[in-house]
C-alpha positions in Angstrom: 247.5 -29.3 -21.9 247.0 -32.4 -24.2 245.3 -35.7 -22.8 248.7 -37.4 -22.0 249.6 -34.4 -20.1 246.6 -34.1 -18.1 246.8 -38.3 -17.6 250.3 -37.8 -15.7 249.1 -34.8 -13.6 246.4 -37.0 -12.3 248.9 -40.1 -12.1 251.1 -38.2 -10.1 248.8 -36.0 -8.1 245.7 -38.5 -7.3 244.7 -36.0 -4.4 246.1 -33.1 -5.7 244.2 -29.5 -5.7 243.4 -29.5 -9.2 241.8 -32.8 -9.3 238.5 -31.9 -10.1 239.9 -29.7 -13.5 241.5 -32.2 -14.6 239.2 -34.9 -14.3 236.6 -32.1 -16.3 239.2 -31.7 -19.2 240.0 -35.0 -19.6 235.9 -36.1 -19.3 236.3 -32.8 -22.2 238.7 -34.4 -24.3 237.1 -37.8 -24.0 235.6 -37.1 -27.3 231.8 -37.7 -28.9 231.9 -41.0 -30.3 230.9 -44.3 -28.5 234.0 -46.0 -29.0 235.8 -42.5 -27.5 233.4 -42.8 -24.5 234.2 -46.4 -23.8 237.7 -46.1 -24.1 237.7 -43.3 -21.1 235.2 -44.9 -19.1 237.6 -48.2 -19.4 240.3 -46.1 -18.5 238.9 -44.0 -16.1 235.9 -46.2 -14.2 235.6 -44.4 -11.1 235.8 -41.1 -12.9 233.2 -38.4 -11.4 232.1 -37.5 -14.8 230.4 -41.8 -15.0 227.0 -40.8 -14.8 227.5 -37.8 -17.5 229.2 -40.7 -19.8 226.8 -43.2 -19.3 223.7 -40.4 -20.6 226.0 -39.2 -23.5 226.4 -43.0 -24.7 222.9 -43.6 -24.0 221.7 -40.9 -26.2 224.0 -41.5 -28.8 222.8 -45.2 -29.1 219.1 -44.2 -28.5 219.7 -41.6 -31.6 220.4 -44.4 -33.7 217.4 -46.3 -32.5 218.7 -50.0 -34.4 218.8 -53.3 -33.0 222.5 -53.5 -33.3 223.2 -50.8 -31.8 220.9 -51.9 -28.7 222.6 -55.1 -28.5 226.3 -53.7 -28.8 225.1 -51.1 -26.1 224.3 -54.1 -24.1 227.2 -56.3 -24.6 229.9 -53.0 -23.9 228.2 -50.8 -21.5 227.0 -53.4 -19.0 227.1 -51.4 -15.8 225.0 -48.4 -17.7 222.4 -47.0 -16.1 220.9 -47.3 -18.9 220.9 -51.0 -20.1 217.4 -51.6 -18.7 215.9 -49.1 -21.2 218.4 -51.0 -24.0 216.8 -54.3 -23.4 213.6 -52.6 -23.2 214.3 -51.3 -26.9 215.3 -54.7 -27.7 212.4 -56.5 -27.0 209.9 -53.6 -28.9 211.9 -53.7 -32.2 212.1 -57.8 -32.0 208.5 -57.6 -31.7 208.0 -55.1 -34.0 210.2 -57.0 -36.5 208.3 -60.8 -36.1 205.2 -58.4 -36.7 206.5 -56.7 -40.6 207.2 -60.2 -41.0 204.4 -62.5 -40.1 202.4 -59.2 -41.8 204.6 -59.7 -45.0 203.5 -63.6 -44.8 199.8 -63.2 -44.9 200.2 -60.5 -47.8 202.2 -63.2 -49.8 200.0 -66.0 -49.2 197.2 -63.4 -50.1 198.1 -62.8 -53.1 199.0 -66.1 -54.4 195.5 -67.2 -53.4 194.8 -64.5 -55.5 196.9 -65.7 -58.2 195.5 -69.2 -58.2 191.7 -68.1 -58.2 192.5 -66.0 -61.2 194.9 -68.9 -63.1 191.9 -71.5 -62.4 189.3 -69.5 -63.1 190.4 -67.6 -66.4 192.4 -70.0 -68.0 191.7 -73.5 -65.6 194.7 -73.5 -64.4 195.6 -75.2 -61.3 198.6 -75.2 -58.5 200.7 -79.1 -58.3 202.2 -78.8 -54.8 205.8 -79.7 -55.3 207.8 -82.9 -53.9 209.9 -85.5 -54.5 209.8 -89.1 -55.7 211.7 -91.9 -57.2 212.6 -92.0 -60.7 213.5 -94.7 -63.1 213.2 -98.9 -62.8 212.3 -99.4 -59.3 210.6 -102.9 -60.0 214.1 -104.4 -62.0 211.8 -105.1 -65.2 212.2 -101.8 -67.0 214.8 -100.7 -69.9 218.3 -99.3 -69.9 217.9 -96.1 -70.1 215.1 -96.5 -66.7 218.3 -97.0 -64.6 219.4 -95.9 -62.0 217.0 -95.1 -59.7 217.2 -92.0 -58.4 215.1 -89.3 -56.6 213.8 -85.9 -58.5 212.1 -83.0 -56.6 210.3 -80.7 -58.8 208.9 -77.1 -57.0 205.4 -76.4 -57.1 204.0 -75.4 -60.9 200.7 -74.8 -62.1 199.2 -77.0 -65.2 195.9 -76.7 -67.0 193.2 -78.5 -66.4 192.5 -78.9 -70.0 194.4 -78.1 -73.1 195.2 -74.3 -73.7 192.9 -72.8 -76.4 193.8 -70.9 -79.9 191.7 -68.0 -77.8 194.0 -68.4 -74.6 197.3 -68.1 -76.3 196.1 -65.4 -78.4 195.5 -63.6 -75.1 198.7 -63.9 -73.7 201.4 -64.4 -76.8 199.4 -62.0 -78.7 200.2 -64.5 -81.7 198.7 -67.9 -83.1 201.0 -70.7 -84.1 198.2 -73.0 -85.6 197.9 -74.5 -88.7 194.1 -75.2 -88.3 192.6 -71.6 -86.9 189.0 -73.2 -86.3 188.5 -70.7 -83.6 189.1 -69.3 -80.0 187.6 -72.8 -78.3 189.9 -74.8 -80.3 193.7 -76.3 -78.8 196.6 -74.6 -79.8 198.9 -76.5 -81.5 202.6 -76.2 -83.2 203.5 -75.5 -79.6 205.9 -77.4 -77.3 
């Protein structure tokens, strides 16, 4: 018999002898899926086969084993058995989660401490922390072209301490622009 068969049986008999059969094909034809599983279980609350439903949804969300799936577990199966062990889930992979992340944190700052150390100490180069400021005639004596006002915010950059060196540049462009090659300790020049 095919679902809407069996659904009319059981409207029609509620008591009748074959109850139990056709609460087990129907709890049958239910289907696998989650969205299957909710549909019968909103159709059919006080079905005998609850307890079965509520394990096979549990373990079809557990399978999956994401957040979103935990939460959406949560949110449509409230009356699961279940839903203690969901939130319990929750909580782990949250945690887990704000750990990859504040672990991902310390690497980064890591290694641009790194980066610095090596900037300043092979080449003196040295990190300006970024901001903002006011730009242009703030004092009403200035020219023309000062005006208006108005605020510029520049991200962090590094700058060196002193000028970059014939030797430097050679190092890194693998070239050197200067007219007057006096030597590796010498500023680069013919460069913008």
């Amino acid at each position: 018999k095919s679902k809407t068969d069996l659904e009319i049986f059981m409207e029609s008999y509620p008591n009748g002898a074959y109850r139990n059969q056709a609460d087990n094909k129907l709890w049958l034809l239910s289907g696998q899926s989650i969205e299957s599983i909710k549909a019968y279980l909103s159709k059919y609350p006080n079905s005998p086969f609850k307890k079965a439903a509520d394990k096979r949804v549990w373990n079809l969300v557990n399978a999956k084993n994401s957040l979103e799936q935990y939460e959406r577990f949560i949110i449509d199966f409230p009356d699961n058995r279940f839903v203690g062990f969901a939130k319990l889930k929750v909580s782990k992979l949250k945690q887990a989660e704000q750990e990859r992340l504040e672990k991902e944190r310390i690497e980064r700052e890591r290694l641009e401490k790194e980066k610095r150390e090596r900037l300043e100490s092979e080449f003196g180069i040295v990190l300006i922390k970024g901001g903002c400021f006011q730009m242009g005639d703030i004092f009403g004596d200035g020219g023309s072209d000062e005006k208006p006002v108005h605020e510029v915010c520049l991200d962090d950059f590094y700058l060196g301490k002193n000028e970059v060196t014939q030797g430097q540049y050679q190092k890194i462009m693998r070239s050197n622009p200067s007219s007057f090659k006096n030597g590796d300790n010498y500023p680069v020049e013919k460069v913008s």
